[in-house]
N, C-alpha and C positions, 0 to 999 in steps of 0.2 A: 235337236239332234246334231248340227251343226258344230254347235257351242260343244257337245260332248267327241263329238269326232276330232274335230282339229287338233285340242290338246294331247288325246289318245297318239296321232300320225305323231305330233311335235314331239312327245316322246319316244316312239318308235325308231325315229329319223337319228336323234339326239341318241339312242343305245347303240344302233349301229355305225355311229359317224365315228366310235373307236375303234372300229375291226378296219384292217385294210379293205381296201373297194374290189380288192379280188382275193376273198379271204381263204378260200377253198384250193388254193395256192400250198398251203399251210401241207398240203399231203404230197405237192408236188417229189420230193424227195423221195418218195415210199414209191412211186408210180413209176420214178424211172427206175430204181433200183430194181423193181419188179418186169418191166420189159426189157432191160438190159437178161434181164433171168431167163426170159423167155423166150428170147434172141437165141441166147447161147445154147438151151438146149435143145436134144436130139429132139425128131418129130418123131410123137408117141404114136403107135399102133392104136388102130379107131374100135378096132373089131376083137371080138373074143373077153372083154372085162368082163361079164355077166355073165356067160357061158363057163369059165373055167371051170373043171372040177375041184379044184383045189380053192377053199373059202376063202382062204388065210390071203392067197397073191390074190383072188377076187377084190378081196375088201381095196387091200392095199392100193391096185390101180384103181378103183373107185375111188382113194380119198388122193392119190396122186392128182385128179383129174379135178379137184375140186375147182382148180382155178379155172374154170371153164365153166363152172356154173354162171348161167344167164337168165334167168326167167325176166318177162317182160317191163319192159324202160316202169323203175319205181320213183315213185316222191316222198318225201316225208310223210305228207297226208295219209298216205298207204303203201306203206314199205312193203317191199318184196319178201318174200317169204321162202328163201332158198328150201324148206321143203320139197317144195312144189318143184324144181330141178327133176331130171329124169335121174341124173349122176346122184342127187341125195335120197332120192324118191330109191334108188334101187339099193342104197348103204342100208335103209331105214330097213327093208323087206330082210337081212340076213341077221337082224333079232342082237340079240346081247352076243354075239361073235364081233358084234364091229364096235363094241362099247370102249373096250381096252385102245382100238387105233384110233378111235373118236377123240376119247379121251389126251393120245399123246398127240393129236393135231391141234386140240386146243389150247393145249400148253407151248405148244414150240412151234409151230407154222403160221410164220409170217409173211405168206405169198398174198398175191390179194383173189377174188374174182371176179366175173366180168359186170357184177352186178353195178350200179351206178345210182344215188339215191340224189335226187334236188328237192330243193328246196326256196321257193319263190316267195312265200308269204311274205306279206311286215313288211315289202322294203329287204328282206336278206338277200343275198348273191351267196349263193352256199350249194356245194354238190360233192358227195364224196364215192369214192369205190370200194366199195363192201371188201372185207377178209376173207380167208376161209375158215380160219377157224370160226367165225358166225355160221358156217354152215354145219362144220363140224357141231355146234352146238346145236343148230336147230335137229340134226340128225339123232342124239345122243336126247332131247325132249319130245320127240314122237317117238322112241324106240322105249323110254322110260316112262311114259305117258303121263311127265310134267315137266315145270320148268323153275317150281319153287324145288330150290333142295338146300337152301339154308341163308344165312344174309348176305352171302358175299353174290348171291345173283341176282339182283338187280342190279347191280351195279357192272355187269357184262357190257358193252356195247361195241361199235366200230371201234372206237380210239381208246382199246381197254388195254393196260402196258401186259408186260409177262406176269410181274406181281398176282394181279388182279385176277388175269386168265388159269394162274396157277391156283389159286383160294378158290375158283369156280370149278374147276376139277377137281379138286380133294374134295368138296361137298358134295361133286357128283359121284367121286370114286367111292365116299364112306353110303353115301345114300344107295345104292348098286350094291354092295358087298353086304349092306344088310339085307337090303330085300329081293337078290339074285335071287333068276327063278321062279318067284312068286308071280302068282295072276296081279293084276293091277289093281282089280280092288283089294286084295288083301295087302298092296302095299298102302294104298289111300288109309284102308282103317289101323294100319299101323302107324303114320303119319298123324294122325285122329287122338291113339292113344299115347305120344310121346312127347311128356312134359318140356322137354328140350325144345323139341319145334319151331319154329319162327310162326308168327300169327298168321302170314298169309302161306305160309304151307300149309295150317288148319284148314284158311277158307279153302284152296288151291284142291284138296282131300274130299269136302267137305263138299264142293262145289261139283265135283267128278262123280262123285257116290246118287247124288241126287240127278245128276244130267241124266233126260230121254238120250238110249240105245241108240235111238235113229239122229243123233247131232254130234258130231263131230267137232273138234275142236273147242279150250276157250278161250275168252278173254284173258 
C-alpha cells in the first residue's frame, strides 16, 4: 500500500508544484472590482421584495439581490446549491415570469455572491467566490425542471467567459420557447422524441419520467 501511495502523493505534489502556492489569487481582481461595487452603492431596502404587487419590480429586486446569496460555508466535495437561498428559493416560486430576467442575468451579470467554495484535497490551496449568474442558472433549472438543455451546458461553471454563458442561454432561451407552458412531463417526452437532442438530455428526460413523485431532485 505504501509502495502505491507514495508515487500516487509524488505525482500529486509534482501537478501542483506548477500553480502558484496561493493560486486562488488568480480571482483576486474580480473580488476587488466587486467590493469596490458594493462600497459605492446605495443601501438597498430589506423589506417589501416578495410582498409587491407588481411581479415584474418583484422579480427584478429579487435578482438585484442576488449578490447576497449565502447558504452555508461550501467545499468542492459538496458545493452549495444557491437554490437553497431564500432570495433564489422565492425567484424560483414566481414560475416562467422570471425566466426572461434569469435569463439576461446569466448573460450579462458579473457581480459575484457571498457564496465561497474550497477546496483542500491532494495538496491544492484553491478557494473561489461563486457568481451570480450560477444562481441565476440554478433558478432558471428548478423553474424548467432540468439542467440538460443542449451541449453548451455542461460546460457552464464559476469561470465560464460571456461567450460560453451566452451559448447557455440561447439553449435555455430555444428550450423555454418550445416547450413554454407545458407540464414538465410533456416537455421530458418531447425531449424523448427529438432526434436533435444531446444523449444526456435523453437520459436527463428519461431519468425524470421514471423518478418516484416523493423524490426530489437529480443527479
Amino acid at each position: 500500500a505504501e509502495a502505491f501511495e507514495l508515487p500516487n502523493r509524488r505525482h500529486l505534489e509534482q501537478r501542483n508544484a506548477v500553480l502558484p502556492y496561493l493560486n486562488f489569487l488568480t480571482q483576486l481582481p474580480e473580488l476587488l472590482a466587486d467590493q469596490t461595487r458594493r462600497a459605492r452603492e446605495p443601501k438597498r431596502p430589506q423589506d417589501g421584495k416578495t410582498s409587491s404587487p407588481d411581479r415584474t419590480a418583484r422579480i427584478a429586486a429579487l435578482i438585484r439581490d442576488f449578490d447576497q446569496v449565502s447558504p452555508s460555508p461550501a467545499f468542492a466535495l459538496n458545493p452549495a446549491n444557491p437554490a437553497a437561498d431564500p432570495l433564489v428559493r422565492a425567484v424560483i416560486k414566481e414560475g416562467e415570469s422570471a425566466v426572461g430576467p434569469l435569463l439576461e442575468c446569466l448573460e450579462g451579470d458579473d457581480r459575484l455572491t457571498r457564496i465561497v467554495i474550497r477546496d483542500h484535497r491532494h495538496f491544492r490551496r484553491w478557494l473561489r467566490v461563486e457568481s451570480v449568474y450560477l444562481a441565476a442558472h440554478a433558478a432558471l433549472c428548478a423553474i424548467l425542471g432540468t439542467r440538460e438543455f443542449g451541449s453548451a451546458s455542461p460546460f457552464l461553471n464559476g469561470s465560464s467567459d460571456r461567450p460560453t454563458r451566452r451559448a447557455v442561454a440561447a439553449e435555455i432561451r430555444t428550450y423555454w420557447k418550445r416547450t413554454r407552458g407545458l407540464a414538465h412531463e410533456e416537455r421530458f417526452f418531447q425531449t424523448l422524441a427529438d432526434d436533435t437532442a444531446t444523449p444526456a438530455q435523453w437520459l436527463d428526460a428519461a431519468e425524470a419520467l421514471a423518478q418516484p413523485r416523493d423524490v426530489h431532485g437529480r443527479n
